[in-house]
C-alpha positions as YAML, in Angstrom:
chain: A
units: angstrom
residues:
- id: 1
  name: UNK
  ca: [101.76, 75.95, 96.71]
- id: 2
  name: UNK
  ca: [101.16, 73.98, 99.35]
- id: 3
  name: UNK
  ca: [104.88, 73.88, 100.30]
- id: 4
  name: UNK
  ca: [104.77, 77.83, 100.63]
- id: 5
  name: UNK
  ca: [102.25, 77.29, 102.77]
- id: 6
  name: UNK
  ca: [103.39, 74.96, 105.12]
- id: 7
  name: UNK
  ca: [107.11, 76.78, 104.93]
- id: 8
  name: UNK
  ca: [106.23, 80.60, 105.54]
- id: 9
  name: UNK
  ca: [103.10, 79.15, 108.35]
- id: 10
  name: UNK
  ca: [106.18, 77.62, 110.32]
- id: 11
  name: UNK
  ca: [109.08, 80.31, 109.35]
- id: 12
  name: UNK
  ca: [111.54, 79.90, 112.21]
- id: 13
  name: UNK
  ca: [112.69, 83.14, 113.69]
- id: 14
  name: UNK
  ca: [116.25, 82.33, 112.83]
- id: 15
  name: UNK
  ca: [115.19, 81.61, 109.46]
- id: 16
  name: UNK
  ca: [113.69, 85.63, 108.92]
- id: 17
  name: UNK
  ca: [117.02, 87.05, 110.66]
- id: 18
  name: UNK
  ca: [119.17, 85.15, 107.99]
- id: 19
  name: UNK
  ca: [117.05, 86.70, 105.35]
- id: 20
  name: UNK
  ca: [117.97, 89.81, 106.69]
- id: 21
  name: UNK
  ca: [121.50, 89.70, 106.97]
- id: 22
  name: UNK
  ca: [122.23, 86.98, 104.15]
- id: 23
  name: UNK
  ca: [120.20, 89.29, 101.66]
- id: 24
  name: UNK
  ca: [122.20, 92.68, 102.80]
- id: 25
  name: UNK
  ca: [125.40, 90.91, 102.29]
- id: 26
  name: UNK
  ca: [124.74, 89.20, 99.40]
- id: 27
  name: UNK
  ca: [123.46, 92.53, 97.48]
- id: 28
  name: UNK
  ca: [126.65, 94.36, 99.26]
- id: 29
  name: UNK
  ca: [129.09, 92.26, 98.22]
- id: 30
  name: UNK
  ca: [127.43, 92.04, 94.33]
- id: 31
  name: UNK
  ca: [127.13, 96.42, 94.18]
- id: 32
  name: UNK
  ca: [130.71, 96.05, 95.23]
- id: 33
  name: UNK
  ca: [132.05, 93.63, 92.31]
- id: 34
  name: UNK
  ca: [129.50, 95.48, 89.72]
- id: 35
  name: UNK
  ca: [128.89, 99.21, 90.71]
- id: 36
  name: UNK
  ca: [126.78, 101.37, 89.02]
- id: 37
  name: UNK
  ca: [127.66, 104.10, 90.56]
- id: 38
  name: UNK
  ca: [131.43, 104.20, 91.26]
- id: 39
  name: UNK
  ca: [131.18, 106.68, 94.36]
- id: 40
  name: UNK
  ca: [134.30, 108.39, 96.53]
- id: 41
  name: UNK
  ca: [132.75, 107.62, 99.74]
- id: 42
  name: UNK
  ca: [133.31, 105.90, 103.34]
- id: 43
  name: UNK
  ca: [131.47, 103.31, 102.45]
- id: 44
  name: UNK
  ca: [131.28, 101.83, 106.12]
- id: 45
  name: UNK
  ca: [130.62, 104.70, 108.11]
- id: 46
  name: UNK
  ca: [127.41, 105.39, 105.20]
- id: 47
  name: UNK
  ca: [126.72, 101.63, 105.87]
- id: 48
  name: UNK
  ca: [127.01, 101.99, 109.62]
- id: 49
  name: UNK
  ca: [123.99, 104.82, 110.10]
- id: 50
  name: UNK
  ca: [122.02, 102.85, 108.00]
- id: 51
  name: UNK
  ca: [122.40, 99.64, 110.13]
- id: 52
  name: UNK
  ca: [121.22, 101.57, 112.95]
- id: 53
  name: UNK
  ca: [118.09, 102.77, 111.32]
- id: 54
  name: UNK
  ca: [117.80, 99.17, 110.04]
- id: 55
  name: UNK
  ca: [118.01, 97.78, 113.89]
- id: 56
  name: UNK
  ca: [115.50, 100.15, 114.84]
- id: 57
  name: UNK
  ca: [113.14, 99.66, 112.35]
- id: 58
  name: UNK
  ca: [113.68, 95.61, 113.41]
- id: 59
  name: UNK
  ca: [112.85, 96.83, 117.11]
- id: 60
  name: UNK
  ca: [109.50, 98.52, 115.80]
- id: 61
  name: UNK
  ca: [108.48, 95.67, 113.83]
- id: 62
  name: UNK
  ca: [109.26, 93.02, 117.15]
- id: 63
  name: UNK
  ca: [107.92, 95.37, 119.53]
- id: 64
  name: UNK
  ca: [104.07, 95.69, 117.20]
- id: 65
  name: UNK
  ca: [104.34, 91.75, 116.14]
- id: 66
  name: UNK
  ca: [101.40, 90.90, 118.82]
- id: 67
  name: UNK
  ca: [99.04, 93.55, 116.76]
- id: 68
  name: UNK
  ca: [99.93, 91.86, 113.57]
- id: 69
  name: UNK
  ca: [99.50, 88.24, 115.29]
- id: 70
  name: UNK
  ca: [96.30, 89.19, 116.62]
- id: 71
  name: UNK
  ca: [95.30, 90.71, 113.38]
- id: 72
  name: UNK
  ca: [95.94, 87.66, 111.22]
- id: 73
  name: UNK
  ca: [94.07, 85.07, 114.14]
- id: 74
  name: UNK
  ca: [91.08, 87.49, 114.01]
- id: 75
  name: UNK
  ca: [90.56, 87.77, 110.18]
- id: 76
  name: UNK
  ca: [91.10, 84.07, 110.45]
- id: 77
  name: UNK
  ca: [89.23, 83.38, 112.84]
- id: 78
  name: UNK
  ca: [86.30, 85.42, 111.83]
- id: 79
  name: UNK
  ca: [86.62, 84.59, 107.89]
- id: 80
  name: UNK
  ca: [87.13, 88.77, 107.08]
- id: 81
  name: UNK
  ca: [88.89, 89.83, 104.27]
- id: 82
  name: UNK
  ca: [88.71, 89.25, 100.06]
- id: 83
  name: UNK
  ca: [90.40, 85.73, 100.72]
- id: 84
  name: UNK
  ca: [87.20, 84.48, 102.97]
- id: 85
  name: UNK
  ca: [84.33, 86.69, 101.33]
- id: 86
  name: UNK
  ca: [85.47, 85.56, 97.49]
- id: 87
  name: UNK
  ca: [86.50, 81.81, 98.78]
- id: 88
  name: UNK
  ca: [90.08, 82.05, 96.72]
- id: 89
  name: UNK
  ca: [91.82, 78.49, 95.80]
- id: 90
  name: UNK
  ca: [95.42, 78.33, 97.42]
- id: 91
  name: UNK
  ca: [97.56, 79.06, 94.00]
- id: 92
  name: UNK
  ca: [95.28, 82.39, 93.37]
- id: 93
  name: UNK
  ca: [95.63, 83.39, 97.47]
- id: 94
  name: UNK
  ca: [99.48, 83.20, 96.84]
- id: 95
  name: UNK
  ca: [99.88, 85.04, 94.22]
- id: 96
  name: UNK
  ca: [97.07, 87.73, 94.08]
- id: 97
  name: UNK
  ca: [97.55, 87.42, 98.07]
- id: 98
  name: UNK
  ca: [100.86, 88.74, 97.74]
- id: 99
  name: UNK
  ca: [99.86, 91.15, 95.22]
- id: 100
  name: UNK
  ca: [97.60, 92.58, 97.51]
- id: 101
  name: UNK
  ca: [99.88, 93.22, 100.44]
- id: 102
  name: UNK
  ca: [102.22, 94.78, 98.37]
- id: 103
  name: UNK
  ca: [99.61, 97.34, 96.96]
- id: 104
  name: UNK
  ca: [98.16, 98.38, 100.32]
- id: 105
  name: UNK
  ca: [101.02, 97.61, 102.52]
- id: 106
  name: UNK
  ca: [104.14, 98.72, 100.57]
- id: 107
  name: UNK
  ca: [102.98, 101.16, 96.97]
- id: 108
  name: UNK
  ca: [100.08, 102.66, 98.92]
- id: 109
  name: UNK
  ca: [102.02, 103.54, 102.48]
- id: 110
  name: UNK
  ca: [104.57, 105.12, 99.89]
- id: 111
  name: UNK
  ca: [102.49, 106.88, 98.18]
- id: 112
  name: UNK
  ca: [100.70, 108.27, 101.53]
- id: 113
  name: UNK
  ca: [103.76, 108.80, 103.09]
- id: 114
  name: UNK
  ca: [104.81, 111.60, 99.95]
- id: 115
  name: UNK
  ca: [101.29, 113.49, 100.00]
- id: 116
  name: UNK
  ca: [100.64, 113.48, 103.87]
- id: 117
  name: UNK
  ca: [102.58, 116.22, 104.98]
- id: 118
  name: UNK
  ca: [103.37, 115.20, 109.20]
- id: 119
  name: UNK
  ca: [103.65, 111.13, 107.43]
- id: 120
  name: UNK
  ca: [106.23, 112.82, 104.92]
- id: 121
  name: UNK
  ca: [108.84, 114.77, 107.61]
- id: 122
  name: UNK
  ca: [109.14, 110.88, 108.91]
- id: 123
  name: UNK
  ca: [109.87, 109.55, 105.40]
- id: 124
  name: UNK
  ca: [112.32, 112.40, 104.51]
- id: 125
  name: UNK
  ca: [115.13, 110.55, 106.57]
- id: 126
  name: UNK
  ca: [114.70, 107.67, 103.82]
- id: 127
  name: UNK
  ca: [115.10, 110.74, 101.17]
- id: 128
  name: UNK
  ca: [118.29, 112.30, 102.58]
- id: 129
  name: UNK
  ca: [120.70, 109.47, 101.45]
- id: 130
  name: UNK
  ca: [123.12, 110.68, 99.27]
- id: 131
  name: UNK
  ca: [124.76, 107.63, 98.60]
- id: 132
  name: UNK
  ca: [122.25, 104.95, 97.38]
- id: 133
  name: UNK
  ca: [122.84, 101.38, 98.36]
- id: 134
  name: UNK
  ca: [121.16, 97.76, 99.58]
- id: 135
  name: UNK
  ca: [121.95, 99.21, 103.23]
- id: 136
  name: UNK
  ca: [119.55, 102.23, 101.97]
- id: 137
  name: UNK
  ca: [116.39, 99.93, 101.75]
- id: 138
  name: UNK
  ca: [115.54, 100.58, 105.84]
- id: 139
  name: UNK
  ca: [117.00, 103.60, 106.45]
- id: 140
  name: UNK
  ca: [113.75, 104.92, 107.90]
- id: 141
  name: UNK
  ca: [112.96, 106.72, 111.23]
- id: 142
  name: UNK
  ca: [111.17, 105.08, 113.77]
- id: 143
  name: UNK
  ca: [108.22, 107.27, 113.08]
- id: 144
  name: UNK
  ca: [108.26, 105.64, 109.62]
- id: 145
  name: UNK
  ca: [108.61, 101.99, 110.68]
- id: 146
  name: UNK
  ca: [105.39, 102.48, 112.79]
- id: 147
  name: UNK
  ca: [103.20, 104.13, 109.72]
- id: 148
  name: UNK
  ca: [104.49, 101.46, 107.39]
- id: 149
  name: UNK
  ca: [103.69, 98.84, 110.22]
- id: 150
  name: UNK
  ca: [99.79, 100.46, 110.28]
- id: 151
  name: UNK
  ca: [99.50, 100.04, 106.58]
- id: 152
  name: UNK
  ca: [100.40, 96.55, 106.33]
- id: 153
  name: UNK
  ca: [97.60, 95.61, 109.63]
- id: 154
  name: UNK
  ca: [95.37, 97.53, 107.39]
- id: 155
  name: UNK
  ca: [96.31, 95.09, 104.35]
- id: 156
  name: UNK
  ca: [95.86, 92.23, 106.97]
- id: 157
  name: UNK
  ca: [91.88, 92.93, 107.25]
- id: 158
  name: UNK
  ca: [91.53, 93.99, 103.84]
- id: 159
  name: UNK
  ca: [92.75, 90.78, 102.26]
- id: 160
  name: UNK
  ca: [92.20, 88.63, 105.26]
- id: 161
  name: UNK
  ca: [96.07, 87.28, 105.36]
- id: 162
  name: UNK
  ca: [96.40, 84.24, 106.96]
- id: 163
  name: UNK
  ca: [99.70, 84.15, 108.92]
- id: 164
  name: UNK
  ca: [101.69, 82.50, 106.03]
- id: 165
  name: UNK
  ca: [100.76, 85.24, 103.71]
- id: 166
  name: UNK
  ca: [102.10, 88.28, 105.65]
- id: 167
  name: UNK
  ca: [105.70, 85.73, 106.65]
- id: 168
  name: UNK
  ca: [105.86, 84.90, 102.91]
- id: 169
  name: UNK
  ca: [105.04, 88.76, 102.06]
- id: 170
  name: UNK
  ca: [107.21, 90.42, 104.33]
- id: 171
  name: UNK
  ca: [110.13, 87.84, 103.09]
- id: 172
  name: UNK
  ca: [109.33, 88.91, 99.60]
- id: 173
  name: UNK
  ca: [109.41, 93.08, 100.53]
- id: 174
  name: UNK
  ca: [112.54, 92.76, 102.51]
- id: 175
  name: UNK
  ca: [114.59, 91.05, 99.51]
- id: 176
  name: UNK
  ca: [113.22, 93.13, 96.92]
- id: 177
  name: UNK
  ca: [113.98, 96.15, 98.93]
- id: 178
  name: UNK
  ca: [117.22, 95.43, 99.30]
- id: 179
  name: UNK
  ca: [117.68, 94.46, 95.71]
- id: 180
  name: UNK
  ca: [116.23, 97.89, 94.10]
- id: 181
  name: UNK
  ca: [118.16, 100.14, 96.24]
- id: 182
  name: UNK
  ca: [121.09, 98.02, 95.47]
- id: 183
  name: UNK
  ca: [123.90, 100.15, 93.29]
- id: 184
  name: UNK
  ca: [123.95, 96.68, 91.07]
- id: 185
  name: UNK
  ca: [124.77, 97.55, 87.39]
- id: 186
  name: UNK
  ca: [122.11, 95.15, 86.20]
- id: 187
  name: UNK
  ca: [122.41, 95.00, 82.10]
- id: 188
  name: UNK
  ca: [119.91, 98.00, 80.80]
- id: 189
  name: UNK
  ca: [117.88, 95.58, 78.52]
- id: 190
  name: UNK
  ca: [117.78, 92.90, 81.53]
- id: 191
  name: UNK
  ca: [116.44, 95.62, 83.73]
- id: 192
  name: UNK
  ca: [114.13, 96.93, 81.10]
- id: 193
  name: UNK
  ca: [112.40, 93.26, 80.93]
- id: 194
  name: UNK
  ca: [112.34, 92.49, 84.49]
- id: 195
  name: UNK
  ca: [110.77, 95.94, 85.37]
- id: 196
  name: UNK
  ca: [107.38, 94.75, 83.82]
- id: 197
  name: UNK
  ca: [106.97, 93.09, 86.59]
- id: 198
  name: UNK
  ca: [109.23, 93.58, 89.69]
- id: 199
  name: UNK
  ca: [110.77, 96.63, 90.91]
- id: 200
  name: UNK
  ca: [114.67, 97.33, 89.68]
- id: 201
  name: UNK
  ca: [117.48, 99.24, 91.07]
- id: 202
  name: UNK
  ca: [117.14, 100.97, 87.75]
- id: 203
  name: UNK
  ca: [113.84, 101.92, 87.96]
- id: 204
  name: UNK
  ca: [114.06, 102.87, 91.82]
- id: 205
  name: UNK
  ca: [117.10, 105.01, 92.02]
- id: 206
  name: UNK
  ca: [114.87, 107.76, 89.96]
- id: 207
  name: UNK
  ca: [112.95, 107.90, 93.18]
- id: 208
  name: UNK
  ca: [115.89, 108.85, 94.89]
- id: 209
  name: UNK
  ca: [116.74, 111.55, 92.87]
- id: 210
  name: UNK
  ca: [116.85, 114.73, 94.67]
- id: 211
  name: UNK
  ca: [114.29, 116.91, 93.52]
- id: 212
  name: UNK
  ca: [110.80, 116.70, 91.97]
- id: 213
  name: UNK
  ca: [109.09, 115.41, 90.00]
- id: 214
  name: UNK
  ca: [111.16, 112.26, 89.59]
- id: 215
  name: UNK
  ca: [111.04, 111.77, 93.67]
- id: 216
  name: UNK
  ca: [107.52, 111.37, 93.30]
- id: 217
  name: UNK
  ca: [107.60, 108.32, 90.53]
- id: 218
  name: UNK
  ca: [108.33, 104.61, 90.91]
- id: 219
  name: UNK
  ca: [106.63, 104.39, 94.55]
- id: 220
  name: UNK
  ca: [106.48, 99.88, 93.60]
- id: 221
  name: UNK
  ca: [108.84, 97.81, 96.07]
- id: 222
  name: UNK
  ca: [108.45, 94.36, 95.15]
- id: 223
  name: UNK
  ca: [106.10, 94.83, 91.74]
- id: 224
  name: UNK
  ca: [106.42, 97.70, 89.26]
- id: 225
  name: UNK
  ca: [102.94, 97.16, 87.65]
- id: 226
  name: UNK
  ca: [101.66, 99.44, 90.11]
- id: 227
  name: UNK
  ca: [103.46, 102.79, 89.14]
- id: 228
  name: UNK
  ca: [101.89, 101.81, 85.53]
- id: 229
  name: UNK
  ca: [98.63, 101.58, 86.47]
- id: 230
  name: UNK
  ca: [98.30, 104.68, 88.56]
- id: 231
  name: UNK
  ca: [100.65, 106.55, 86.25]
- id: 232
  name: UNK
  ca: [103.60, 106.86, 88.77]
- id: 233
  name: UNK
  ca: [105.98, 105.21, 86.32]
- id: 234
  name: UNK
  ca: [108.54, 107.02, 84.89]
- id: 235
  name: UNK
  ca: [112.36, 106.15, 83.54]
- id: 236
  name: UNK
  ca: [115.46, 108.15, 83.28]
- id: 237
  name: UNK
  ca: [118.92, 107.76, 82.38]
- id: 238
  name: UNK
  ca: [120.45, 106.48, 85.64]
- id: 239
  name: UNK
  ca: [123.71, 108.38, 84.60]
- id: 240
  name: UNK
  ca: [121.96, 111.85, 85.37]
- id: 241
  name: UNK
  ca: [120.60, 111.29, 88.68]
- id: 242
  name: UNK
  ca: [121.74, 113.04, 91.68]
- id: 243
  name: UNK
  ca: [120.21, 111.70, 95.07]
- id: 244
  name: UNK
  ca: [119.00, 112.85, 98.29]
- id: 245
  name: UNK
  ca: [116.59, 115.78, 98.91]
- id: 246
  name: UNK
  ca: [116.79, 119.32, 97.82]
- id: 247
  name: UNK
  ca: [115.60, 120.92, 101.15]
- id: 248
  name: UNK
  ca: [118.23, 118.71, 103.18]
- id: 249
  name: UNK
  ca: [120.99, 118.66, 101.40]
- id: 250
  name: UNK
  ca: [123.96, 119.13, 103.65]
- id: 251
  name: UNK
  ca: [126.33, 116.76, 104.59]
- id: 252
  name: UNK
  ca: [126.68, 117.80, 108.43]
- id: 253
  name: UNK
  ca: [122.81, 117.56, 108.87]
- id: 254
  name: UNK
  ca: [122.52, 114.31, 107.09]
- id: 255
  name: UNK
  ca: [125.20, 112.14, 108.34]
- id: 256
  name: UNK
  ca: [124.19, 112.81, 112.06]
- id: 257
  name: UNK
  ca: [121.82, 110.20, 113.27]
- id: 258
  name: UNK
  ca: [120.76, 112.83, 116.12]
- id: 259
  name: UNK
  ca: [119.89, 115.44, 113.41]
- id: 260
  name: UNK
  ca: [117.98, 113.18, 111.43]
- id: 261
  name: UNK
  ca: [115.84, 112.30, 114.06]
- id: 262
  name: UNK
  ca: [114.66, 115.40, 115.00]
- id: 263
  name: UNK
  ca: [113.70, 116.50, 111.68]
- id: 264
  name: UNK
  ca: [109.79, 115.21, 112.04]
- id: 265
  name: UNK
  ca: [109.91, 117.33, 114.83]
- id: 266
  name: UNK
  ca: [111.35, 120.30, 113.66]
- id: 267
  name: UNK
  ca: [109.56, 123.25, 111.83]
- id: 268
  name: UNK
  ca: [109.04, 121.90, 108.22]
- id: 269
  name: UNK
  ca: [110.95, 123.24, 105.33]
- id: 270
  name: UNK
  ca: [108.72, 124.16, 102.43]
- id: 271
  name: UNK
  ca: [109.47, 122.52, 99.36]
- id: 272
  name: UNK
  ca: [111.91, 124.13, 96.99]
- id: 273
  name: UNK
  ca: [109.95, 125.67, 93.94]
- id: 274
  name: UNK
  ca: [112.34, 126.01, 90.19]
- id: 275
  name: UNK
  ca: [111.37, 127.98, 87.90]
- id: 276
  name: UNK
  ca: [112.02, 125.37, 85.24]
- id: 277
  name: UNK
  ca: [110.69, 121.55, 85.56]
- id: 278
  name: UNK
  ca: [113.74, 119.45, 85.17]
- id: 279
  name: UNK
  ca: [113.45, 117.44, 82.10]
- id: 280
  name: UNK
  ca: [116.50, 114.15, 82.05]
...
């Protein structure tokens, strides 16, 4: 534990951006030797758009890191937070640490983000992919990378994360959102075991499908035991899933960078009522 510690307290800058990039390669090159999905698309142009909303989401975070720095030396400083007030040992601030940030700072921003209607018309860009892959995982408007940045400050004080914590939590969140919006064909009874616990791109893509109710299951990024204890969990055959977003649905609107960031701005489109629910 202590060598977390000491690691994710000193994690050189160079070290984070070859988390980045090594972890969207790795997962690129591993959805493109095992595909789930075997889709007839331009794979680089769909990887291209995404790359941009991944460098702007990486110029929100940089351009906000002094809030989070000052956030971290204050609840430090001032011993705020459940890691001060119930005096934690190191092994349970790790693990229930990073436990925490993920429910407050990752499942609960999602969850917000799907029932708040002006927080939602930022996180529909994320919806609109039609062609699910690891360089889906930040494909989220700038809007969205500021809302998602206020939720995890907000997990700062509430847990009173020392500056290792959020490093070693935000190193965890970017690798396991890259890995469950991966098209990986993972084994189904591998994926079945590991989605006790962690997220899976199994478990995932039936967020992604295109219509409710199944957009508004399996909020978890890095663990899954969330969705099962608030009763967001759901599975579905993988095979039946169509993605992107019933209200935005064509192709001109959704592969123009321009278009997609104007839609939190734009009069918002109600959601599309069946008269059936879909059952897969």
């Amino acid at each position: 534990m202590d060598l977390i510690v000491e690691y994710f307290t000193n994690m050189p800058t160079t070290h984070r951006s070859l988390l980045l990039v090594g972890g969207l390669t790795f997962f690129f090159l591993m959805e493109n030797a095992f595909p789930f999905f075997k889709q007839d698309y331009n794979k680089w142009r769909h990887s291209g758009m995404n790359l941009f909303f991944t460098l702007t989401t990486v110029l929100v975070n940089f351009s906000m890191a002094f809030l989070l720095v000052a956030s971290t030396l204050w609840v430090t400083d001032n011993e705020f937070g459940l890691i001060s007030w119930l005096n934690v040992p190191l092994w349970a601030q790790v693990i229930f640490g990073l436990m925490l940030m993920d429910l407050l700072g990752a499942y609960l921003a999602h969850w917000v983000q799907h029932n708040v209607k002006w927080m939602w018309k930022f996180h529909i860009i994320h919806h609109t992919d039609q062609h699910l892959d690891t360089t889906s995982a930040n494909r989220h408007h700038p809007g969205e990378s500021i809302i998602r940045f206020t939720f995890t400050i907000l997990a700062v004080f509430v847990v009173g994360a020392p500056v290792w914590l959020i490093f070693f939590y935000q190193s965890a969140s970017l690798v396991a959102t890259q890995f469950n919006h991966s098209n990986m064909n993972i084994p189904e009874k591998l994926d079945t075991v590991l989605a006790y616990i962690i997220a899976t791109p199994r478990m995932h893509r039936v967020h992604h499908h295109y219509r409710e109710p199944y957009s508004n299951t399996n909020y978890g990024n890095i663990f899954s035991f969330w969705d099962r204890i608030f009763g967001t969990f759901t599975r579905v055959d993988n095979d039946k899933l169509v993605y992107g977003l019933d209200t935005h649905m064509h192709v001109k609107e959704i592969e123009s960078i321009w278009e997609l960031l104007k839609i939190p701005f734009v009069p918002y489109r109600d959601r599309i009522e069946y008269d059936e629910e879909e059952k897969l």
